[in-house]
Phi, psi and omega in degrees: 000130178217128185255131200264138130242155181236163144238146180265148232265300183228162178268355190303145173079359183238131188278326183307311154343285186291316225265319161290282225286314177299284196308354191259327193303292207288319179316315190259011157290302203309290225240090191275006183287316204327104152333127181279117162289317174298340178304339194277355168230124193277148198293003184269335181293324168314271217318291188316316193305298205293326175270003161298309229277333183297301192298303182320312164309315198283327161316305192298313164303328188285328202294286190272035195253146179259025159243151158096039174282312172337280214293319166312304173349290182286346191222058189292324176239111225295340186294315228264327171301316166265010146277346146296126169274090181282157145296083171283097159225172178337298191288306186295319171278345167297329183285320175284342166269329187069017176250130187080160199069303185270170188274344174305300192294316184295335166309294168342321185224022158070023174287317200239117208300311189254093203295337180299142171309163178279348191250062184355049174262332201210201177262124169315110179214177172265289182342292194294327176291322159302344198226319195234318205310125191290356225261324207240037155326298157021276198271320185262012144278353160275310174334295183304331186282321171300316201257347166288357212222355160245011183112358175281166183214171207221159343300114164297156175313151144320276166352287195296316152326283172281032187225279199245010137247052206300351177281315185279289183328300178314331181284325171312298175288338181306299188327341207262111184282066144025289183303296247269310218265348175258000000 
């Protein structure tokens, strides 16, 4: 569903148009008793109704879009994501996006000779900098120590990274030297 509004010069010549102005001419000749409807929903309720229904549309397309399966991982669901305050920088949107910084993707568009990680366990991806490359134990073991100590197991889902340890996750990539691993 997609809602346009325009303006129209006049209502002549558009019936829906005419078809409201004759009902509003008789509404204020006939009758001046008529009850106002609209006074009875208040304009923050219009306002809510209308950003539920925009975010539902926008899910049900984000759910089902056939690109942007990475960054769905981490954000599936848009309500929830925009009551989070990410860290926006370069390294969190590259791991979240999985476009840029790594070497699978600079591989991809000939940047990089190679997809392979420099610790030869896999393809340089944001999955393996996050969950295996032996390279960032280190970086992902303090992570791990933070979200076991708060109750947490590991691995966690990606979501579950940027939802309910996004603090830890965020220290992980601050942590991680890019230059090093390409």
């Amino acid at each position: 569903m997609t809602i346009h509004f325009r303006w129209v010069k006049a209502h002549i010549g558009i019936e829906g148009n005419e078809a409201a102005d004759k009902l509003a001419k008789e509404a204020a000749q006939e009758n001046t008793n008529i009850s106002i409807v609209f006074d009875r929903i208040p304009i923050m309720t219009v306002v809510s109704e209308i950003h539920r229904k925009g975010l539902e549309q926008w899910q049900l397309q984000w759910s089902n879009a056939a690109t942007g399966a990475m960054c769905r991982s981490f954000f599936p669901n848009l309500e929830q994501r925009l009551k989070t305050k990410i860290p926006i920088t370069p390294e969190f949107t590259a791991l979240v996006t999985g476009h840029g910084k790594t070497r699978s993707y600079l591989h991809r568009f000939k940047l990089a000779d190679d997809p392979m990680c420099l610790c030869n366990e896999g393809q340089q991806t944001s999955d393996h900098i996050i969950f295996d490359c032996n390279l960032l134990e280190p970086q992902r073991g303090l992570m791990i120590r933070k979200i076991v100590g708060s109750g947490g197991s590991c691995p966690p889902e990606k979501d579950v990274l940027t939802t309910k340890y996004l603090q830890a996750f965020s220290i992980f990539v601050k942590s991680i030297d890019f230059q090093k691993l390409n």
